[in-house]
VEXZASE-486121 format. One record per residue: residue in three letters; chain; x, y, z of N, C-alpha, C in turn. Coordinates in steps of 0.2 Angstrom, whole numbers. Example, Ala and Ser with C-alpha at 12.3 -4.5 7.8 and 13.67 -1.06 7.14 Angstrom:
+-----+----+-------+-------+-------+-------+-------+-------+-------+-------+-------+
|  aa | ch |   n_u |   n_v |   n_w |  ca_u |  ca_v |  ca_w |   c_u |   c_v |   c_w |
+-----+----+-------+-------+-------+-------+-------+-------+-------+-------+-------+
| ALA |  A |    66 |   -28 |    39 |    62 |   -22 |    39 |    66 |   -16 |    39 |
| SER |  A |    64 |   -11 |    35 |    68 |    -5 |    36 |    64 |     0 |    39 |
+-----+----+-------+-------+-------+-------+-------+-------+-------+-------+-------+
END
This chain:
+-----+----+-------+-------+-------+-------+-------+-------+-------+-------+-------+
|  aa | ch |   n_u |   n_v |   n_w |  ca_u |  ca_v |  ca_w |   c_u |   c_v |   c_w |
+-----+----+-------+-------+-------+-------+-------+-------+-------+-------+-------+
| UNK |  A |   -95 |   -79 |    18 |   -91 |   -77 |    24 |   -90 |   -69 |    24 |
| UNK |  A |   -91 |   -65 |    28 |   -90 |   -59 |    31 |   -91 |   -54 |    25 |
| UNK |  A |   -96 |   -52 |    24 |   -98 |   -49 |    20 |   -98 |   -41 |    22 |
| UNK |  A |   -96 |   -37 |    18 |   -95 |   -31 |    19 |  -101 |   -26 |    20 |
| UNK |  A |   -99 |   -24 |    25 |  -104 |   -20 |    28 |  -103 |   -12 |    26 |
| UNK |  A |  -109 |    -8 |    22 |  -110 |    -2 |    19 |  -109 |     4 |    25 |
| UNK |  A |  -105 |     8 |    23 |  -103 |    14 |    28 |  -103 |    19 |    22 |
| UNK |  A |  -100 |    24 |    20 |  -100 |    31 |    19 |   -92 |    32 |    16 |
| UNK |  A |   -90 |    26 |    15 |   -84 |    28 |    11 |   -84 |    23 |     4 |
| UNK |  A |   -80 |    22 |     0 |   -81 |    20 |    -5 |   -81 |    12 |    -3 |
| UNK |  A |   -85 |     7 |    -7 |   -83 |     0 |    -6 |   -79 |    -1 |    -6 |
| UNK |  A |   -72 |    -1 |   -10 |   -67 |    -4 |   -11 |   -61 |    -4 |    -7 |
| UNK |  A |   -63 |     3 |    -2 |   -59 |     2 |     4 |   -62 |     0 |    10 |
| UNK |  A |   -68 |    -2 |     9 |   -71 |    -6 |    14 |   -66 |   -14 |    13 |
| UNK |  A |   -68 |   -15 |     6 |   -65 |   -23 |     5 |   -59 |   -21 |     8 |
| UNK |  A |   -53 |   -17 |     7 |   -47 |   -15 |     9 |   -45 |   -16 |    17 |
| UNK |  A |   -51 |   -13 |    20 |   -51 |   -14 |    27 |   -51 |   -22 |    30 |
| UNK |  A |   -55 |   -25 |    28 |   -60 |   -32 |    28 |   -52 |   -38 |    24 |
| UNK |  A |   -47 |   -36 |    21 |   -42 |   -39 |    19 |   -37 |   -37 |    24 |
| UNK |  A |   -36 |   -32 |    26 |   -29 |   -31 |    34 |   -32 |   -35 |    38 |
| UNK |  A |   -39 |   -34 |    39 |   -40 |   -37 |    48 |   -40 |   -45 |    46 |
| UNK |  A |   -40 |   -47 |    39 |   -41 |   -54 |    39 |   -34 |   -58 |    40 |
| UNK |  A |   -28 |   -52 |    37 |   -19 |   -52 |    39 |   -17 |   -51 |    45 |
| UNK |  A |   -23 |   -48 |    48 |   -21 |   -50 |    56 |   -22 |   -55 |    59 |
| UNK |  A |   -25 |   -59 |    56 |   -30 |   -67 |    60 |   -28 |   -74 |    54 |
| UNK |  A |   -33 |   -74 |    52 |   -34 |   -80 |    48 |   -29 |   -81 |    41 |
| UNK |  A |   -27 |   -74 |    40 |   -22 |   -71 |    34 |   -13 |   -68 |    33 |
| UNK |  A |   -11 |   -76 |    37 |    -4 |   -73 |    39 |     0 |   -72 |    34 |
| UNK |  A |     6 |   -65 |    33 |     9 |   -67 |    28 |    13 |   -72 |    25 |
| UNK |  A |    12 |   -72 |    15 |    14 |   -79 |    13 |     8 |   -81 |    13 |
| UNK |  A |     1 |   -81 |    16 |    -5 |   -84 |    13 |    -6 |   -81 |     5 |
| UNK |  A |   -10 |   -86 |     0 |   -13 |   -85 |    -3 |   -21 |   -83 |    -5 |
| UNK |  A |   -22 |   -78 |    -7 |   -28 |   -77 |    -7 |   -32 |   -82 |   -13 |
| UNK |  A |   -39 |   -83 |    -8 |   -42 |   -86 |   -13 |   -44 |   -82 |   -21 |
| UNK |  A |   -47 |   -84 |   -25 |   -50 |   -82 |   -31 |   -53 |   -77 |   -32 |
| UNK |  A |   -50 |   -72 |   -34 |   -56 |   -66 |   -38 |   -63 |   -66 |   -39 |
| UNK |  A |   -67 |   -73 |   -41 |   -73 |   -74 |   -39 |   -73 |   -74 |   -34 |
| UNK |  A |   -70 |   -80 |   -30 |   -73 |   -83 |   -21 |   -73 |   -77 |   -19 |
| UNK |  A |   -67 |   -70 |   -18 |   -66 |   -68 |   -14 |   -72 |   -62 |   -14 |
| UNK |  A |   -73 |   -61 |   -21 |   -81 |   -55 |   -21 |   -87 |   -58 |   -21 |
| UNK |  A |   -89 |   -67 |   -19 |   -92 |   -69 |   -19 |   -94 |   -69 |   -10 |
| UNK |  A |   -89 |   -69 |    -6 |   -87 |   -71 |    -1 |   -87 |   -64 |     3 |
| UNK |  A |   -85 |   -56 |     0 |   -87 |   -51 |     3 |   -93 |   -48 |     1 |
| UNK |  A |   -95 |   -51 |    -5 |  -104 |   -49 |    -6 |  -102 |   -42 |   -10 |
| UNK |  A |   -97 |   -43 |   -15 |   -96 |   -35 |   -16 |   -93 |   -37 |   -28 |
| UNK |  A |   -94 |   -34 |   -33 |   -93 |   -34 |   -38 |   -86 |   -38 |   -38 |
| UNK |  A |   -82 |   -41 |   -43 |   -77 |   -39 |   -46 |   -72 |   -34 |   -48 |
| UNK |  A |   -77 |   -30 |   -52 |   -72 |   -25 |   -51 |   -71 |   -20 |   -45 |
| UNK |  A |   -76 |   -20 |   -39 |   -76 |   -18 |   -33 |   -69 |   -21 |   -31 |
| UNK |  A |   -68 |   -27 |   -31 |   -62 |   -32 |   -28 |   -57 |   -30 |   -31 |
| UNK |  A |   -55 |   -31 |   -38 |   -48 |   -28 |   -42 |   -48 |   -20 |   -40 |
| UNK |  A |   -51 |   -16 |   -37 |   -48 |   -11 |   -37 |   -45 |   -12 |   -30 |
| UNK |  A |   -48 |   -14 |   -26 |   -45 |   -15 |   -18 |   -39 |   -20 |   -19 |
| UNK |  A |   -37 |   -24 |   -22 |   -33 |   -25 |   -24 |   -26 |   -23 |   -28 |
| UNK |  A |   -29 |   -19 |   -33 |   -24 |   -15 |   -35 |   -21 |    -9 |   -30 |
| UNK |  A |   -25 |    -5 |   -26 |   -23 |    -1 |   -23 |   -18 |    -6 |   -15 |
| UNK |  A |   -20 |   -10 |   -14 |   -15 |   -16 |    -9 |    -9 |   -17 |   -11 |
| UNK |  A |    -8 |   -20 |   -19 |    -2 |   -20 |   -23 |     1 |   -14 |   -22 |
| UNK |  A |    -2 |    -8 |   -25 |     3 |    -2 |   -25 |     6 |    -1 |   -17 |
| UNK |  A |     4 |    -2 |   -11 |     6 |     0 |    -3 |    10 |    -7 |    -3 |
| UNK |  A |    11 |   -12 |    -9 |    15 |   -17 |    -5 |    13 |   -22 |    -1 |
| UNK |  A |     6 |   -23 |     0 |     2 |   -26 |     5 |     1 |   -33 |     2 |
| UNK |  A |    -1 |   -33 |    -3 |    -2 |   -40 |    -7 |     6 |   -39 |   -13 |
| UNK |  A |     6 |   -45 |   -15 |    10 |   -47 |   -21 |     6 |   -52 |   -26 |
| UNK |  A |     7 |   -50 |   -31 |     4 |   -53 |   -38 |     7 |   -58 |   -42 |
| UNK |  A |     5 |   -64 |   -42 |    11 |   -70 |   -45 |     9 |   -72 |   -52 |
| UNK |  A |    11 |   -69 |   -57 |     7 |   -71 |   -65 |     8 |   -77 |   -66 |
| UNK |  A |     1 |   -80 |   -66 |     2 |   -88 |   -67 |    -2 |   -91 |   -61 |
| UNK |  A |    -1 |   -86 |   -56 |     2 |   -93 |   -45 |    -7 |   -90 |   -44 |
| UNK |  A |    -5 |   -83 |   -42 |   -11 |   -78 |   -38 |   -11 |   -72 |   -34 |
| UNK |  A |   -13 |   -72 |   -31 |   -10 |   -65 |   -25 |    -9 |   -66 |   -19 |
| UNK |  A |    -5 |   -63 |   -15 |    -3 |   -68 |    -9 |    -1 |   -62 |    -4 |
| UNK |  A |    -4 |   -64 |     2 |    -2 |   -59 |     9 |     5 |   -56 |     9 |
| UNK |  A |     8 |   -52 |     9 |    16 |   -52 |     8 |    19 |   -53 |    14 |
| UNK |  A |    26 |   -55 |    12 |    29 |   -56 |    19 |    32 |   -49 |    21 |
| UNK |  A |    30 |   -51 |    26 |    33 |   -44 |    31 |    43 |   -44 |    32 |
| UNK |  A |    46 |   -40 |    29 |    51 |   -41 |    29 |    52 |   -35 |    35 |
| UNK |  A |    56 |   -39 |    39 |    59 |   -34 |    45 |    64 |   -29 |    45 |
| UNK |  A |    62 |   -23 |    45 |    66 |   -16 |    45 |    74 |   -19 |    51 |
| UNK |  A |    79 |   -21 |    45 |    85 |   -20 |    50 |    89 |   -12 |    48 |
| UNK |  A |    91 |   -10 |    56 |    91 |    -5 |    55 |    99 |    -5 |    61 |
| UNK |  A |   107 |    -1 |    56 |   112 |     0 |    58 |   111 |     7 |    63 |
| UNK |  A |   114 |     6 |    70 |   114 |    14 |    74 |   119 |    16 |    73 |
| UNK |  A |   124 |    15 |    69 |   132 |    17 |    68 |   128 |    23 |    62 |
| UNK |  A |   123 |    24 |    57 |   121 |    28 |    56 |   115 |    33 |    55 |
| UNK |  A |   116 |    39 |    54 |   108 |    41 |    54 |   103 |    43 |    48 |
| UNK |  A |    96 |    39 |    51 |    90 |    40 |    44 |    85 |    42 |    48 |
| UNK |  A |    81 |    45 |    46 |    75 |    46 |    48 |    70 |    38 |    48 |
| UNK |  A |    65 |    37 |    50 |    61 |    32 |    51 |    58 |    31 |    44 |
| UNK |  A |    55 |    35 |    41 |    53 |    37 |    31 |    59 |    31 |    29 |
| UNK |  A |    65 |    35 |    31 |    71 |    31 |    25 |    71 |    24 |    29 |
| UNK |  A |    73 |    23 |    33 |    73 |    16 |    37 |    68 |    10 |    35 |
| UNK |  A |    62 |    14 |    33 |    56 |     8 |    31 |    56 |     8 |    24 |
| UNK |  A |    60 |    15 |    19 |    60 |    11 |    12 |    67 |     7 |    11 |
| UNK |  A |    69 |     8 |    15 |    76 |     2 |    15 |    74 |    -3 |    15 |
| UNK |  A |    70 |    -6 |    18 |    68 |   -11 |    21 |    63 |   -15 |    15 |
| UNK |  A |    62 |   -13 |    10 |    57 |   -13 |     4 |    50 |   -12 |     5 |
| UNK |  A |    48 |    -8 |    11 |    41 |    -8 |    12 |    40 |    -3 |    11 |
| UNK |  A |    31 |     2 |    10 |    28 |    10 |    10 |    29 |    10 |    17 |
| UNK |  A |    33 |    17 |    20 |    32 |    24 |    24 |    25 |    25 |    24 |
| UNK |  A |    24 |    25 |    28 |    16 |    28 |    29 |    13 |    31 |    38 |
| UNK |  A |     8 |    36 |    37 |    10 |    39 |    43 |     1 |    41 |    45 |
| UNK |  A |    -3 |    38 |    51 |    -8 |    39 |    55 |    -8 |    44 |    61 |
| UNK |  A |   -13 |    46 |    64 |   -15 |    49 |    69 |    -9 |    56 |    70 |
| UNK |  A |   -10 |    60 |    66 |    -4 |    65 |    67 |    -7 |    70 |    71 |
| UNK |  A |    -5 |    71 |    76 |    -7 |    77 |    82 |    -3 |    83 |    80 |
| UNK |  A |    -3 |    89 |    79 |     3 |    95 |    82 |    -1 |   100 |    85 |
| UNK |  A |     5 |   101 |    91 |     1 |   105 |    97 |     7 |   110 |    98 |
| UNK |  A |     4 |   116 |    99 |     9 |   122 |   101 |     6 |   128 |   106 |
| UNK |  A |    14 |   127 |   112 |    14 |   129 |   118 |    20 |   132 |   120 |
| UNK |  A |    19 |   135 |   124 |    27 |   136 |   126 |    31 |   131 |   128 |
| UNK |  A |    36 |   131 |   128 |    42 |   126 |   131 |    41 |   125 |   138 |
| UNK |  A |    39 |   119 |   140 |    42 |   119 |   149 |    51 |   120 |   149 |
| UNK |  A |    50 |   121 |   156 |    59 |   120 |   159 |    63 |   117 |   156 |
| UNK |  A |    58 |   111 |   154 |    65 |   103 |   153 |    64 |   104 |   147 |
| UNK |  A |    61 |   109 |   144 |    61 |   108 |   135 |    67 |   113 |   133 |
| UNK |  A |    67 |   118 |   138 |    69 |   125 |   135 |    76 |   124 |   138 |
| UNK |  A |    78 |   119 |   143 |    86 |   116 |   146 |    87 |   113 |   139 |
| UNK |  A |    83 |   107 |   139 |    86 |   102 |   134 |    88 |   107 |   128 |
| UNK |  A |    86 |   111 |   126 |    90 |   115 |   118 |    94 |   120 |   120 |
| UNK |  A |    94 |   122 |   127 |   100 |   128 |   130 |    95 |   134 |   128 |
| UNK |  A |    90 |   134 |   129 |    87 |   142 |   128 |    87 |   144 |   135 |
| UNK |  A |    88 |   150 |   135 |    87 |   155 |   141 |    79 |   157 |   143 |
| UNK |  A |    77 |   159 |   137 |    69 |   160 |   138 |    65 |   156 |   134 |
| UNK |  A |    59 |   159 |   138 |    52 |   154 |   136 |    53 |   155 |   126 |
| UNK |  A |    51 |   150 |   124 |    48 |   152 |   118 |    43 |   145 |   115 |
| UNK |  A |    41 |   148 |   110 |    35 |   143 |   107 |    38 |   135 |   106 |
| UNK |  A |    35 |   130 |   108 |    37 |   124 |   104 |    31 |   120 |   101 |
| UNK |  A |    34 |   116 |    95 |    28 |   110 |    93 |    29 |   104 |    95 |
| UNK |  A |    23 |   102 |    96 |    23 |    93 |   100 |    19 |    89 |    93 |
| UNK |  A |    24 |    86 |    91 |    21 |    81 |    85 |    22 |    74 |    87 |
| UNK |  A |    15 |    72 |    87 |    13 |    64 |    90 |    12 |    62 |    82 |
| UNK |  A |    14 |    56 |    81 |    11 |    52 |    75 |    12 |    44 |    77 |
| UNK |  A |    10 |    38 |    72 |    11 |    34 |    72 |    13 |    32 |    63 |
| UNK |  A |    20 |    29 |    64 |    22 |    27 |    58 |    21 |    20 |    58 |
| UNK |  A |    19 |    21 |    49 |    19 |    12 |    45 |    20 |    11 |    40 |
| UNK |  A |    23 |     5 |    40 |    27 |     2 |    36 |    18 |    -6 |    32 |
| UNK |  A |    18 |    -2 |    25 |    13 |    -7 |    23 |    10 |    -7 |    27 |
| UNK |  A |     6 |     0 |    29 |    -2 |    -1 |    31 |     0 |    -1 |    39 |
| UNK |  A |     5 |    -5 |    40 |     6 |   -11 |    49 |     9 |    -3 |    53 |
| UNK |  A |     4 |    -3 |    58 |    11 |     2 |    65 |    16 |     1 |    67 |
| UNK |  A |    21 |     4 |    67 |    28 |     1 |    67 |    28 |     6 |    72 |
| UNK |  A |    32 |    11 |    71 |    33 |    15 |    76 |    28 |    20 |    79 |
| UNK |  A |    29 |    23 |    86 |    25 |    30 |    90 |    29 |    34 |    90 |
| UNK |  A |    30 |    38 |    86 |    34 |    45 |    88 |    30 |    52 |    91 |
| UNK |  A |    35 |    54 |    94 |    34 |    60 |    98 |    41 |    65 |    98 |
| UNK |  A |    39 |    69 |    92 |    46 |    75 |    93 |    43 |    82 |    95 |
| UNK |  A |    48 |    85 |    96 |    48 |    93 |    99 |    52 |    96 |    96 |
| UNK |  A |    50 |   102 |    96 |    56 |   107 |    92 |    54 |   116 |    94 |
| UNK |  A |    58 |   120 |    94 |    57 |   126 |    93 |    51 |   128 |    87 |
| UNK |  A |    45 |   129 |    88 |    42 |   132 |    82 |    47 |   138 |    76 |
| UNK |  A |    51 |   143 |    80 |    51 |   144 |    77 |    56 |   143 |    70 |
| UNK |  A |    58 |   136 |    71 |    63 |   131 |    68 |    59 |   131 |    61 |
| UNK |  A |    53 |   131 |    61 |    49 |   130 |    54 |    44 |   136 |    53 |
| UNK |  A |    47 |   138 |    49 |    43 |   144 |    48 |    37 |   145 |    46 |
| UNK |  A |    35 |   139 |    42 |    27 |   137 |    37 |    25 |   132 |    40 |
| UNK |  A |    28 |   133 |    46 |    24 |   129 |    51 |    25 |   120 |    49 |
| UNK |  A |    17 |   117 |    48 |    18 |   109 |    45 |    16 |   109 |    39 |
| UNK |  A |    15 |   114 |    35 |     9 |   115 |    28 |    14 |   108 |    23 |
| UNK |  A |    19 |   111 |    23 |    25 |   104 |    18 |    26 |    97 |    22 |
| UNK |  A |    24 |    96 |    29 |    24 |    91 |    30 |    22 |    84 |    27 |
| UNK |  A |    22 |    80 |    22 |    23 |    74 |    24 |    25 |    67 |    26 |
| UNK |  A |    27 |    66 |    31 |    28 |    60 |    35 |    36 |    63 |    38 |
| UNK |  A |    40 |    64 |    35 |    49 |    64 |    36 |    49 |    72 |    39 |
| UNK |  A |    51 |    71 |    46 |    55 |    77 |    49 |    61 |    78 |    46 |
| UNK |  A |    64 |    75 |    46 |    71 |    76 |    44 |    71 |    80 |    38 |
| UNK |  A |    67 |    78 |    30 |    64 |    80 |    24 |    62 |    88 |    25 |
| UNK |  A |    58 |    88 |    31 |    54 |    97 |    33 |    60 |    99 |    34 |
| UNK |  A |    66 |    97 |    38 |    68 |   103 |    41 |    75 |   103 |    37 |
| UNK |  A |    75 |    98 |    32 |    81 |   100 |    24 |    77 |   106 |    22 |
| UNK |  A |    73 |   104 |    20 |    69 |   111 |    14 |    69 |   117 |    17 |
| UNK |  A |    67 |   119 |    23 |    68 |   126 |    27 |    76 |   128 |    31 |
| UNK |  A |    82 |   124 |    27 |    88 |   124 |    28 |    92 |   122 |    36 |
| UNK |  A |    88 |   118 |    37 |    89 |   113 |    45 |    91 |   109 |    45 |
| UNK |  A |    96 |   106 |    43 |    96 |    97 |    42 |   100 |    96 |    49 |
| UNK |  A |    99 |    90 |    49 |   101 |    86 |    54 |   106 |    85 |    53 |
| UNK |  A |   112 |    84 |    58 |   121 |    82 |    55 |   122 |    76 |    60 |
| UNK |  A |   120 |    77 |    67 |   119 |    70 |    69 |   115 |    69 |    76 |
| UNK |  A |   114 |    64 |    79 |   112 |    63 |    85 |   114 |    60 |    90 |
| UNK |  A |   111 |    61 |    98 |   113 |    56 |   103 |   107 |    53 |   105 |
| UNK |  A |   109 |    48 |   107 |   105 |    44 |   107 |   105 |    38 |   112 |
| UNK |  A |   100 |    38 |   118 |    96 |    32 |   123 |    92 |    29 |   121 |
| UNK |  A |    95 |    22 |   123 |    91 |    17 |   122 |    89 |    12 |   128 |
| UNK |  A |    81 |    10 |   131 |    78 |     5 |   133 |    73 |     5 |   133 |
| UNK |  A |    70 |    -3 |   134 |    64 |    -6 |   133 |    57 |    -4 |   136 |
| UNK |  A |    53 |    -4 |   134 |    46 |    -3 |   137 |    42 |    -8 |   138 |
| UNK |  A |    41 |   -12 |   143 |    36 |   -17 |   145 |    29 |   -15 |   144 |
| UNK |  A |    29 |    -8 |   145 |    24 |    -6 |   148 |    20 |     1 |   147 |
| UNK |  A |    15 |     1 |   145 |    13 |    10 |   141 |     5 |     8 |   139 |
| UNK |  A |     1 |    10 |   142 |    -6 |    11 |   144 |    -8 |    13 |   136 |
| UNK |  A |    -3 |    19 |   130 |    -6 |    21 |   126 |    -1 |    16 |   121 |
| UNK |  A |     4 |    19 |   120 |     8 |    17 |   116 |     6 |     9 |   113 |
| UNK |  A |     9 |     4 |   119 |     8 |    -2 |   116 |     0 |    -6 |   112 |
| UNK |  A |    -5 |    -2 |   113 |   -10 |    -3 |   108 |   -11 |     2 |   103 |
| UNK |  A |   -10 |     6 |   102 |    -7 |     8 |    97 |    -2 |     6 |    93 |
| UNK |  A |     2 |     3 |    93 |     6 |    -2 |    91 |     5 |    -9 |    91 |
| UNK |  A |    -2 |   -12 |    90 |    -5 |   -17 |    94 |     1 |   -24 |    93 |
| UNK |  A |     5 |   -21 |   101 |     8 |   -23 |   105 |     3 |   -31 |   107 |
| UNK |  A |     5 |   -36 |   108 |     3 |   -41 |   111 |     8 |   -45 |   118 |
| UNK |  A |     2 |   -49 |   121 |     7 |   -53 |   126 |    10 |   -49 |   130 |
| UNK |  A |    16 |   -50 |   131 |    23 |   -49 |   138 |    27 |   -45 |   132 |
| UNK |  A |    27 |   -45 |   126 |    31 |   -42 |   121 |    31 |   -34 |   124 |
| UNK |  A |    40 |   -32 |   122 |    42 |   -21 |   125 |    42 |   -23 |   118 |
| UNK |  A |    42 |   -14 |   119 |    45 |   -11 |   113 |    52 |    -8 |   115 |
| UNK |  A |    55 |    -5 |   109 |    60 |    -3 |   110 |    61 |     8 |   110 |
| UNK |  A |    62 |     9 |   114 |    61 |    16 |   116 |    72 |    19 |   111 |
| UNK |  A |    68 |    22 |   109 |    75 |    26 |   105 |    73 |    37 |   105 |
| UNK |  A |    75 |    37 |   110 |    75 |    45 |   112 |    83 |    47 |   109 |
| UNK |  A |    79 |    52 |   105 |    86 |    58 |   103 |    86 |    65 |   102 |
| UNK |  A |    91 |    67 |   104 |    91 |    75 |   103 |    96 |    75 |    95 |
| UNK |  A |    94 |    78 |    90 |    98 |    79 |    85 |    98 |    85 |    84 |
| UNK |  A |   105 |    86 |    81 |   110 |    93 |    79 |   113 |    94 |    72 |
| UNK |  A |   111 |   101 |    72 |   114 |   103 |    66 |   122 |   102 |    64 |
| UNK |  A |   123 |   104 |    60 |   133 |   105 |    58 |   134 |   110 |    62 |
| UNK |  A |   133 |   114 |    66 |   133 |   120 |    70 |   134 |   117 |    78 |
| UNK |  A |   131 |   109 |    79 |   131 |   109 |    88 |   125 |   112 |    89 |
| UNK |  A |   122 |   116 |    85 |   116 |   116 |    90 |   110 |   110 |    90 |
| UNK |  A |   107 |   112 |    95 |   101 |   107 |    97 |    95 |   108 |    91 |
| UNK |  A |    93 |   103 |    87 |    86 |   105 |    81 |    81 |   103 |    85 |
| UNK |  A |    80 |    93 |    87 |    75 |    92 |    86 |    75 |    88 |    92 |
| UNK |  A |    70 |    85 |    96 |    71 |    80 |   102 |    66 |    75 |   100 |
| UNK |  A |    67 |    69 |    97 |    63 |    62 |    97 |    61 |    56 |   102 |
| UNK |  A |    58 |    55 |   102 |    55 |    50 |   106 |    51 |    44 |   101 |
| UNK |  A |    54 |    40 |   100 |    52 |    36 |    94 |    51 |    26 |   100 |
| UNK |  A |    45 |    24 |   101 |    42 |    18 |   100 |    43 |    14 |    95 |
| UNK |  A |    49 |     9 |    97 |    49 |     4 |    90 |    46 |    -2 |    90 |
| UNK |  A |    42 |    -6 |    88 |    37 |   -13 |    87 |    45 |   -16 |    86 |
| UNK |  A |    46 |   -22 |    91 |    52 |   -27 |    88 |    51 |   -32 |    85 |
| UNK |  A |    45 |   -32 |    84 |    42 |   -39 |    78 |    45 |   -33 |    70 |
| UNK |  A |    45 |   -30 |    70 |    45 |   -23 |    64 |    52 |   -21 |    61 |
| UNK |  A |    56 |   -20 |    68 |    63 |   -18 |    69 |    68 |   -22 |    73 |
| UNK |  A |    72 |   -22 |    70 |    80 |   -24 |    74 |    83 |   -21 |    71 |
| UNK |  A |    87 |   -17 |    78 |    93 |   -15 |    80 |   100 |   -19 |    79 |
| UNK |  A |   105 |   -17 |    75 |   112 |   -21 |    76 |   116 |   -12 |    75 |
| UNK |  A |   124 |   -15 |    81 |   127 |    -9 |    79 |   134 |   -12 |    80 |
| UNK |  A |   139 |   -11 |    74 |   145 |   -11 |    73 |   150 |   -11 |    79 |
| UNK |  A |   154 |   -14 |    84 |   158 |   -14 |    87 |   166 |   -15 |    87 |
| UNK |  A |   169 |    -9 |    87 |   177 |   -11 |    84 |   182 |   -12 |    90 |
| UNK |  A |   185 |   -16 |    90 |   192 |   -15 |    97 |   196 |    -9 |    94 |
| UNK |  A |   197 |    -6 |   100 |   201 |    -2 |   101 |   211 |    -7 |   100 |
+-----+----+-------+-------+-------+-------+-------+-------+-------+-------+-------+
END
């Protein structure tokens, strides 16, 4: 069955690729995979080709290993996430017991349109970054983000970037103290919801915020796509 086809990067992340798309279909989480023979017999590739793609799925969490049982699709435990407080999306997915992980990273720098340079109360033009990414939780795309900010908010620019805004803009003495925040649903988005391969009549959930220093002032403006197969939202309500 489906034997792996030779491209230019190493086998074993072939088989690696050739194990997600099979969790997308015929592989749901909670499946057990066949045998270490069958299953290097069946993608036409070594044993130890197979144990390393497997070992490297164990470590992103993708699989689990049952000494004695087997190895098995994992289950996708769903990011619940409190809006009574603030985490970055990074912290939100390791809470959840899954790997943070971050695709298609755009950064683009422009001056501020009108609505950029209101939204943070600047008087004049100045440089801003447009940072598009796609966040994931085990391999899977969870969120689309899109944040803005005053370039010169980051003075080394993304060089320290790793995945976590929030993380960059502690290190260069910005952190976040809190945010406001609008919330609703998207039906509908030409890019986004396949990118978050989005299916059927299923939104996502649209979570835009401006977050501020201890100061009041304005840091950072997100625009974050949430998959709700991925996340749920619950938030505290107290009578007055």
């Amino acid at each position: 069955m489906n034997q792996i086809r030779q491209d230019n990067r190493p086998l074993y992340m072939l088989v690696i690729d050739r194990i997600r798309e099979l969790a997308e279909g015929d592989w749901p989480p909670g499946t057990k995979l066949p045998s270490e023979f069958e299953l290097a017999r069946q993608f036409g590739v070594s044993r130890a080709t197979l144990r390393e793609a497997l070992r490297v799925l164990e470590e992103e969490g993708f699989v689990v290993r049952r000494h004695g049982v087997g190895t098995f699709i994992r289950e996708r435990q769903i990011v619940q996430a409190g809006l009574e407080q603030l985490f970055s999306v990074t912290e939100w997915i390791r809470r959840a017991g899954r790997v943070p992980g971050m695709i298609g990273l755009q950064v683009h720098e422009a001056m501020g349109t009108p609505e950029e340079l209101a939204s943070f109360g600047l008087p004049e033009p100045v440089p801003f970054l447009t940072i598009t990414r796609i966040r994931t939780a085990d391999g899977q795309p969870v969120v689309y983000c899109e944040d803005r900010l005053p370039a010169a908010l980051l003075p080394n620019g993304m060089k320290a970037f790793e995945g976590s805004l929030f993380e960059l803009l502690d290190s260069v003495g910005k952190p976040i103290a809190y945010a406001q925040t609008a919330i609703r649903p998207v039906a509908h988005h030409e890019v986004i919801l396949p990118a978050l391969r989005v299916q059927g009549r299923q939104a996502v959930l649209h979570l835009e915020q401006m977050h501020y220093g201890a100061d009041d002032v304005p840091i950072l403006l997100s625009s974050n796509f949430f998959h709700t197969e991925a996340f749920q939202f619950h938030v505290v309500r107290r009578r007055l």
